[in-house]
C-alpha positions in Angstrom: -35.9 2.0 5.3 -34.8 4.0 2.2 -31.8 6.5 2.4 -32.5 10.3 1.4 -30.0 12.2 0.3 -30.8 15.1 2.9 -30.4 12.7 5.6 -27.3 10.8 4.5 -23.6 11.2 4.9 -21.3 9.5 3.4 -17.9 8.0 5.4 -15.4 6.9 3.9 -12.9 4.9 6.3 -9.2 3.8 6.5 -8.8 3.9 2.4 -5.0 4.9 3.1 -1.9 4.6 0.7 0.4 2.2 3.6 -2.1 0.0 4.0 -4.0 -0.8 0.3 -1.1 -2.7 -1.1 -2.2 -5.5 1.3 -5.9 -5.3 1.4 -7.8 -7.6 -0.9 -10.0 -5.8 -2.9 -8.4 -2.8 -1.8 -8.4 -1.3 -5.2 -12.3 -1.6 -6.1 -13.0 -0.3 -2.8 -11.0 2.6 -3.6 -12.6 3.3 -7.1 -16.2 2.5 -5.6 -16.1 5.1 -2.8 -14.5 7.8 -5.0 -17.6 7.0 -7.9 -20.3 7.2 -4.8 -18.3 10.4 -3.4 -18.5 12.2 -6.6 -22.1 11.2 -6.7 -23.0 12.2 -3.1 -20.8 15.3 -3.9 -23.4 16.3 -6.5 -26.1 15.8 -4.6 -25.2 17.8 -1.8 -24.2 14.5 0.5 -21.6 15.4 2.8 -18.4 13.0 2.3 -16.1 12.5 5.5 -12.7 10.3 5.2 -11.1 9.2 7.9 -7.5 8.3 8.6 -5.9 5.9 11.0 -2.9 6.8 12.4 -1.3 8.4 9.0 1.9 8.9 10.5 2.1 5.1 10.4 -0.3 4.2 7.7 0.1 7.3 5.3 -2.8 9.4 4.2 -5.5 8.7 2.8 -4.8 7.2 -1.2 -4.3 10.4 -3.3 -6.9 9.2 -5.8 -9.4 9.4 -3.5 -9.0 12.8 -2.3 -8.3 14.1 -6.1 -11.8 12.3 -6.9 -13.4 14.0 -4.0 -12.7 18.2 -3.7 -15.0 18.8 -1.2 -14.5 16.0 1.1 -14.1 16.6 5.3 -10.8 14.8 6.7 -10.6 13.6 9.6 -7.7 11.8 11.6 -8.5 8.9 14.6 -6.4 7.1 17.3 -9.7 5.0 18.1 -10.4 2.1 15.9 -14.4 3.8 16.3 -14.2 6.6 14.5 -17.2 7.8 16.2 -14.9 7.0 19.5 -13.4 10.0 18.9 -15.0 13.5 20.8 -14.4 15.8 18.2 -15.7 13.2 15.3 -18.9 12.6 16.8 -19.8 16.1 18.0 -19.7 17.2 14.2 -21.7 14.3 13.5 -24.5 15.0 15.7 -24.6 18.6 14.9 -24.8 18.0 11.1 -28.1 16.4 11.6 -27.5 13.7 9.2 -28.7 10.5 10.4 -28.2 8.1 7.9 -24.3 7.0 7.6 -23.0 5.4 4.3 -20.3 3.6 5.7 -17.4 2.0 3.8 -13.7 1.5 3.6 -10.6 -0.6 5.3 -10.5 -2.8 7.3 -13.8 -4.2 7.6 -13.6 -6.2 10.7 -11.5 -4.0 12.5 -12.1 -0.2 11.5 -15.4 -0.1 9.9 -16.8 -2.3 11.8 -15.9 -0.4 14.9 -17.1 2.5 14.0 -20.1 1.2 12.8 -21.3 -0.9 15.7 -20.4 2.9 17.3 -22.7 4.8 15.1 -25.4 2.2 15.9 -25.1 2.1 19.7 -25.4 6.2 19.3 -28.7 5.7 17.3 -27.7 6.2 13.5 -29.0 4.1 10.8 -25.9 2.5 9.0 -25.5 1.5 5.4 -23.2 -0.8 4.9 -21.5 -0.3 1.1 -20.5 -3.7 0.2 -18.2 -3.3 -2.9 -16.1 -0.5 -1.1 -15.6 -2.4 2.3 -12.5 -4.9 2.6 -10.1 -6.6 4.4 -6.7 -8.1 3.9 -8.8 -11.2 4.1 -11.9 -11.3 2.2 -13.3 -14.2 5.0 -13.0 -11.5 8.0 -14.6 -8.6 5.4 -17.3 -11.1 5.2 -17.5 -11.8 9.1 -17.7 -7.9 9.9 -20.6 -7.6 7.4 -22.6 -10.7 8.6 -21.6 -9.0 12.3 -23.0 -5.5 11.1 -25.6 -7.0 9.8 -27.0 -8.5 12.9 -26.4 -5.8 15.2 -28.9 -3.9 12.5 -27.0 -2.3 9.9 -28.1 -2.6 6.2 -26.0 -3.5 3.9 -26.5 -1.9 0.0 -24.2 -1.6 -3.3 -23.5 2.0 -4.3 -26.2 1.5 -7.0 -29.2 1.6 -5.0 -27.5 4.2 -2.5 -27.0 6.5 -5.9 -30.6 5.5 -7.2 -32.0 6.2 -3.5 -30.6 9.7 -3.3 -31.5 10.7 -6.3 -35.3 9.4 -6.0 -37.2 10.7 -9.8 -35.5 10.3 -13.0 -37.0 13.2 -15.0 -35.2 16.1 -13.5 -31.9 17.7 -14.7 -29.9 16.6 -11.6 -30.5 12.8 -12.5 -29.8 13.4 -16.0 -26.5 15.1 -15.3 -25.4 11.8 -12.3 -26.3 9.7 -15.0 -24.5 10.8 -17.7 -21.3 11.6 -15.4 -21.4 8.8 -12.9 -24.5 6.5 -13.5 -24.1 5.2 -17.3 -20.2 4.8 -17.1 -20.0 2.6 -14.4 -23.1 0.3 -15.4 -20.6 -2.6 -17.2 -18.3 -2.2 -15.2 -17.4 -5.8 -13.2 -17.7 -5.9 -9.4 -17.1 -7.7 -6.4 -19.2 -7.6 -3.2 -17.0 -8.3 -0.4 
């Protein structure tokens, strides 16, 4: 199944200033959702970000939301973000059935609210270089447990490449020179 950028949303979990400092990998997945946000953002892909609990875990990290203008915030008590009535009535009524889905922690937030999005019938993506936990051992049990409850999981590459489908148009010319080319050496982990 390939993603379409009319279809997609993008959902960026958890990536909150109190709680990076101990994730591993917590940096990349920050810079990794903000360079697939700004890409989405082009493309018309909506971008949601979610926060849990911020009185406790501080907003979401500032670099993120500088990165991303036109991003939709939304704050959770539920570890499922979908969990949440408010949450998942926008969802439905946005018509976007594809979910990009990335952010901290993997085995407890993201993976919750994955397994949700699933159960309600969304197709889940699963960004690997922009979903981690303080351990990188339980990042890689939540996406080998994603994974078999039928999520994909895809780097921000083929997402980007996916949505943007033709390579001869001006809108792939302008992702590639702003987004595209600049990140191509850059090094990466896949959590």
């Amino acid at each position: 199944m390939r993603l379409d950028s009319k279809k997609s949303l993008l959902l960026l979990i958890d990536l909150q200033a109190g709680l990076l400092p101990v994730i591993e990998g917590g940096d990349q997945a920050v810079t990794e959702a903000a360079w697939l946000g700004g890409v989405a953002e082009a493309l018309d892909v909506p971008v949601w970000i979610t926060e849990q609990y911020p009185a406790g875990l501080g907003g979401s990290e500032p670099r993120l939301l500088e990165a991303l203008p036109h991003h939709c915030l939304w704050q959770k008590l539920h570890f499922n973000a979908h969990a949440e009535a408010d949450f998942a009535g926008a969802l439905a009524a946005s018509g976007r059935t594809q979910i990009v889905l990335c952010g901290t922690e993997a085995h407890i937030c993201v993976l919750q609210t994955g397994l949700g999005l699933l159960e309600a019938g969304y197709q889940v993506f699963w960004l690997a270089e922009a979903t981690a936990s303080r351990r990188a051992e339980e990042a890689a049990l939540a996406r080998q447990r994603i994974m078999q409850a039928g999520a994909t999981v895809v780097s921000a590459d083929m997402v980007a490449y996916e949505w943007l489908e033709r390579c001869d148009d001006a809108q792939f010319k302008q992702v590639h020179r702003r987004n595209l080319k600049p990140r191509s050496a850059r090094p990466l982990r896949f959590f």
